[in-house]
BATIKOL-670306 format. One record per residue (C-alpha): residue number from 0; residue in one letter; chain; x, y, z. Coordinates in Angstrom, 1 decimal. Each point is the difference from the previous one (the first is absolute). Last residue first. Layout:
BEGIN
+-----+------+-------+--------+--------+--------+
:  nr : rest : kette :   east :  north :     up :
+-----+------+-------+--------+--------+--------+
: NUM :    A :     A :      X :      Y :      Z :
...
+-----+------+-------+--------+--------+--------+
This chain:
BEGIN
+-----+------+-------+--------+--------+--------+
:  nr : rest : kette :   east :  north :     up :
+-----+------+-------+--------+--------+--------+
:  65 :    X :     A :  -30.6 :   -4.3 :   15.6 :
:  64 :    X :     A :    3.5 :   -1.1 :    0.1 :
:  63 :    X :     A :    1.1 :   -3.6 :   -0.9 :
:  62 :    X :     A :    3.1 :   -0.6 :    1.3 :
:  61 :    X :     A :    2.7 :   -1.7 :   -3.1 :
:  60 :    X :     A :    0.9 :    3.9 :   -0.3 :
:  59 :    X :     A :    2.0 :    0.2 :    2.7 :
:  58 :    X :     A :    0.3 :    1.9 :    3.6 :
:  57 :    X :     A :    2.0 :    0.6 :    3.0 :
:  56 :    X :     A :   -1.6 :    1.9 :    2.3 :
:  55 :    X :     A :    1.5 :    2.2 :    2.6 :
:  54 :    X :     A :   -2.4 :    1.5 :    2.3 :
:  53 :    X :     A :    0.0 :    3.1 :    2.1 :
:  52 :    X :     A :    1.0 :    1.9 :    3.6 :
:  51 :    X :     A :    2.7 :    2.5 :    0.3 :
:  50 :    X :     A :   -0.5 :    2.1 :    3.4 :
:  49 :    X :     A :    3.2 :    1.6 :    0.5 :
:  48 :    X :     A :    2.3 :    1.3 :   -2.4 :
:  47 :    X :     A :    3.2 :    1.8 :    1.0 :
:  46 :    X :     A :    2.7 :    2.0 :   -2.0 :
:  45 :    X :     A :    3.3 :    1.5 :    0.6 :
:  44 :    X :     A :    2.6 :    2.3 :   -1.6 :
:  43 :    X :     A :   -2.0 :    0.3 :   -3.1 :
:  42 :    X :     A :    1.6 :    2.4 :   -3.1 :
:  41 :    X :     A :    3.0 :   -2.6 :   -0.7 :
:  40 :    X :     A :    3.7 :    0.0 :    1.0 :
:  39 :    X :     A :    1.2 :    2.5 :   -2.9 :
:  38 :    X :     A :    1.3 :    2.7 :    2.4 :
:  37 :    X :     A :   -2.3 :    2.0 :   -0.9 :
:  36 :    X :     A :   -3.0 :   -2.7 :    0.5 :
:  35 :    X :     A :    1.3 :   -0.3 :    3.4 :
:  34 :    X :     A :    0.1 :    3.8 :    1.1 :
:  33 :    X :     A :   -3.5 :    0.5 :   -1.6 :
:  32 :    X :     A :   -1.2 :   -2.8 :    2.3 :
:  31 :    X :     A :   -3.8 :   -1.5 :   -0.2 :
:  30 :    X :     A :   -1.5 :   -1.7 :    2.9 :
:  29 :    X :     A :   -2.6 :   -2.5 :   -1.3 :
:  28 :    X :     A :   -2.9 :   -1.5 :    2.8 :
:  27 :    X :     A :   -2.7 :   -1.8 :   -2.5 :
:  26 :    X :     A :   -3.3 :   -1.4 :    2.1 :
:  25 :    X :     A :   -2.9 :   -2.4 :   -0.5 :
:  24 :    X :     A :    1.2 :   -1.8 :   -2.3 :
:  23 :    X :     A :   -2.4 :   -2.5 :   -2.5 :
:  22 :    X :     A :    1.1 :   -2.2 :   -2.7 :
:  21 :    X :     A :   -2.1 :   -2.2 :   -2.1 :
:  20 :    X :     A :    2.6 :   -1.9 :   -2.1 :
:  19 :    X :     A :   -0.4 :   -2.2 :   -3.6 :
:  18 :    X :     A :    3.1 :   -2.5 :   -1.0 :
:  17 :    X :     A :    0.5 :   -0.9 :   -3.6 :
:  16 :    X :     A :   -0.8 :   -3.2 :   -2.1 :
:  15 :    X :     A :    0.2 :    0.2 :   -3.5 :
:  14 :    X :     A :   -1.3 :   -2.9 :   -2.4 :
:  13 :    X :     A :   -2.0 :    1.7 :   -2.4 :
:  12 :    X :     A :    1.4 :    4.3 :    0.2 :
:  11 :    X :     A :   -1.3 :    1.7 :    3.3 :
:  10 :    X :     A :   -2.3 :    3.1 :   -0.7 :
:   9 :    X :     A :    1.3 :    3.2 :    1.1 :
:   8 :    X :     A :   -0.9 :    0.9 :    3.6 :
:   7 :    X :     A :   -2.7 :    2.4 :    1.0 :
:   6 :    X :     A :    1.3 :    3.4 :    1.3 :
:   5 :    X :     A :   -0.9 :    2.1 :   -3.0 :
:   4 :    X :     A :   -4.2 :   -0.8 :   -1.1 :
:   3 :    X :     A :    0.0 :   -1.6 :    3.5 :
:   2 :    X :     A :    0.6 :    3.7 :    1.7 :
:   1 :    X :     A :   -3.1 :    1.0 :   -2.2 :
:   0 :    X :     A :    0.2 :    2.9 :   -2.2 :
+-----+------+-------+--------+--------+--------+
């Protein structure tokens, strides 16, 4: 199977609009704690991402697509 046969987007109902994004990162940093998620303050204690490049579009159906 395909990664378009599952990853491509439902089709848009007459009239929608919706936004499209083309994300990129480069780099994740999560530190998990045991000790937090215990206590019930959440399984990350910190996070970084570095490197996030992409497009946002905003899109509707009155564009013609090819």
């Amino acid at each position: 199977m395909s990664p378009d046969t599952y990853l491509a987007a439902p089709p848009a109902s007459e009239g929608d609009n919706y936004t499209m994004y083309d994300i990129n990162i480069d780099e994740v940093d999560v530190t998990l704690s045991l000790w937090r998620w215990l206590d019930g303050k959440g399984l990350i204690k910190d996070a970084s991402v570095k490197g996030v490049r992409g497009v946002i579009g905003k899109l509707s159906d009155n564009i013609p697509r090819g």
